[in-house]
C-alpha positions in Angstrom: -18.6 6.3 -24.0 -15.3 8.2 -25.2 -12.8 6.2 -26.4 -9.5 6.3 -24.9 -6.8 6.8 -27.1 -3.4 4.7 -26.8 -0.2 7.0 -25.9 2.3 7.8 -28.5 5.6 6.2 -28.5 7.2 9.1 -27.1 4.6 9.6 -24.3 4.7 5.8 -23.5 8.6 6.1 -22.9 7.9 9.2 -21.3 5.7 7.9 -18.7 7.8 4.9 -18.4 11.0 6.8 -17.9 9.2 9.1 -15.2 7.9 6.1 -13.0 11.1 4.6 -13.2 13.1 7.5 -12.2 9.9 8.1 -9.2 10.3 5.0 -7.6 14.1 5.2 -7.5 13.6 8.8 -5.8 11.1 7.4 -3.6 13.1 4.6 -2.3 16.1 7.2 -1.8 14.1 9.8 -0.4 9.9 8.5 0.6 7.4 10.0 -0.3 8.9 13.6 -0.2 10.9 13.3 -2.7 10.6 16.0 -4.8 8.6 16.0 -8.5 10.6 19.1 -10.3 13.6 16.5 -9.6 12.0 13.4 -10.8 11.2 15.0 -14.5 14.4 16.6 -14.4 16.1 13.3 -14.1 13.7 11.3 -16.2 14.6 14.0 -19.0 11.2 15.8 -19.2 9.5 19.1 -18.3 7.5 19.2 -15.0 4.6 19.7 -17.4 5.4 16.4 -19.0 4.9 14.7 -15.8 2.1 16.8 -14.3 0.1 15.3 -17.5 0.6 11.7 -17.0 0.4 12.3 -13.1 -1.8 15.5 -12.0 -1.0 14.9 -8.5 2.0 13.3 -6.0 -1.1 10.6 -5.0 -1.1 9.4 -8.4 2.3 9.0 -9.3 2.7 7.2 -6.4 -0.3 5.0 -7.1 1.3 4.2 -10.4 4.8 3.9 -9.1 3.0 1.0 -6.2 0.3 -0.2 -8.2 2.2 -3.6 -8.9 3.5 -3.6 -4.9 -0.3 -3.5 -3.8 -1.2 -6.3 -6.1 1.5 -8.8 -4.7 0.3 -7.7 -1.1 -3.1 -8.1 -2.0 -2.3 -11.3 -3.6 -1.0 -12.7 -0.9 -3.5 -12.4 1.3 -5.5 -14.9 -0.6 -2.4 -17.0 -0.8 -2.2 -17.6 2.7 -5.8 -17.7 3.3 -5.6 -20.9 1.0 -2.8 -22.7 2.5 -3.6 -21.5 6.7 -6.1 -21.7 8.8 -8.5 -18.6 9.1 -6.9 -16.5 12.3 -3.0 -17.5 11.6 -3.7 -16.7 7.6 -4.9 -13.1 8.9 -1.8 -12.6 11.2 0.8 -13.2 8.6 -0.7 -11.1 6.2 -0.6 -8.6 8.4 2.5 -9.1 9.6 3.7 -8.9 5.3 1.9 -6.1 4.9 3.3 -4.2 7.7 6.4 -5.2 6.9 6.1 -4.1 3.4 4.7 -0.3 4.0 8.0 -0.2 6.0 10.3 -1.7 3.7 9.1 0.0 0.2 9.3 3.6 1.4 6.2 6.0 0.4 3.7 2.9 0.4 3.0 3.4 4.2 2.2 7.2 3.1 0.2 5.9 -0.3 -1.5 3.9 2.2 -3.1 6.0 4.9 -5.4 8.3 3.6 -6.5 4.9 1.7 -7.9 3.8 5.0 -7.8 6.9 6.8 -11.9 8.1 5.9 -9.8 11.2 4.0 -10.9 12.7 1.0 -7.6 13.0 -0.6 -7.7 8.9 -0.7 -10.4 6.7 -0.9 -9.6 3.4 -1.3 -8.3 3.9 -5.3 -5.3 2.3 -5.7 -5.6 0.3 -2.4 -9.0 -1.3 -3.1 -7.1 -4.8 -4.0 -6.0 -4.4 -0.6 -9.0 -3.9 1.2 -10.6 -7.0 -0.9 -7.7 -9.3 0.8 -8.3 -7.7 4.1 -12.3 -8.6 3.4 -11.6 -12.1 2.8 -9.5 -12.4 5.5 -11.2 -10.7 8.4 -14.4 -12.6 7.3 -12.5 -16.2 7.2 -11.1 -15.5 10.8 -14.6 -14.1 12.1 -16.3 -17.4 10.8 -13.2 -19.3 12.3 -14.1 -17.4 15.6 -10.5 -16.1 15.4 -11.7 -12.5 15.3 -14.2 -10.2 16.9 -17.3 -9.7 15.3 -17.0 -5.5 15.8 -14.1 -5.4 13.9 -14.0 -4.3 9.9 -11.3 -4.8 7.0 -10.9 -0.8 7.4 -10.2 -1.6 11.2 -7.5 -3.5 10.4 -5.6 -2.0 7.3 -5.9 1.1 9.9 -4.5 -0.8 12.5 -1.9 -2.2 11.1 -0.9 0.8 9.0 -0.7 2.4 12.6 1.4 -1.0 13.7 4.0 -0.2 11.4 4.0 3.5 12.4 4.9 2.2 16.1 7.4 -0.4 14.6 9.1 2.2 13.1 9.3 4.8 15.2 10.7 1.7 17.3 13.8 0.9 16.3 13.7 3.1 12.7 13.8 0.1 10.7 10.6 -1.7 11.4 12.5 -4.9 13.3 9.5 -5.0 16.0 6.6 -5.2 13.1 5.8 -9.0 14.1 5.7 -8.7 17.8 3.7 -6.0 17.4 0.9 -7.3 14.9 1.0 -10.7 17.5 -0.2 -7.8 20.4 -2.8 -6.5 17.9 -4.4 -9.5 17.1 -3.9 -11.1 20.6 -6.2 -8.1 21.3 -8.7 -8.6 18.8 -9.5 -11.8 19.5 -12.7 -12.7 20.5 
């Protein structure tokens, strides 16, 4: 097995300045925002941050990496302190809200759950672990149909917040919304 060598001190800065600097430019500008501007204003070469991050995908998996935790967190949060089918429904509800609030995420998030091969669960796998929990809890509860999958519902409410946003722009409808969706996967 090769061993993995620790950065320099300049790299370490380096790729701490550039995911800085990314998710300012996402939350100004999604997922769009444009690479040859994050290194210029992180002070580096494009080179610099096409080394530390060959692709968009995983600078924005490193810029959300922490995001995805808390989110997944949560899940198991709630499904301690609520019963099975209303734990599910707020975590839903967070996590829709969440891919609407924290720009790029909702993008990150998709091909995750979308059967793509640009994504695969990667970076979202915490996320899918939460959504395993919980869909199982609520399926025992008899809260939840027996046809429907953790990937079911990451894709569904992924496609929740779509409709939320496209709603009113700024995801206001996110918790009616998720109500309909589970109201309709109920057994």
């Amino acid at each position: 097995m090769a061993q993995v060598r620790p950065l320099r001190a300049d790299a370490r800065r380096n790729r701490e300045r550039l995911l800085e600097v990314a998710a300012e430019a996402f939350a100004e500008q999604g997922e769009g925002a444009s690479l040859d501007d994050i290194a210029r204003r992180a002070g580096v070469g494009s080179g610099t941050l096409y080394r530390h991050f060959p692709t968009r995908r995983a600078l924005l998996e490193a810029v959300y990496a922490d995001r995805i935790a808390v989110l997944a967190a949560r899940g198991g949060d709630l499904a301690d302190r609520l019963p099975p089918g209303p734990a599910l429904r707020a975590w839903l509800e967070e996590l829709g809200a969440g891919m609407i609030r924290v720009r790029g995420l909702k993008a990150l998030l998709g091909p995750a759950v979308g059967g793509g091969g640009d994504g695969g669960p990667g970076c979202c796998e915490p996320l899918l672990g939460a959504a395993r929990l919980l869909v199982g809890a609520a399926q025992e509860a008899g809260a939840l149909r027996r046809d429907v999958g953790p990937v079911d519902v990451l894709r569904l409410v992924h496609g929740v917040a779509t409709a939320s946003e496209l709603a009113d722009g700024e995801g206001d409808d996110v918790r009616r919304y998720v109500g309909l969706l589970v109201e309709g996967l109920r057994p």
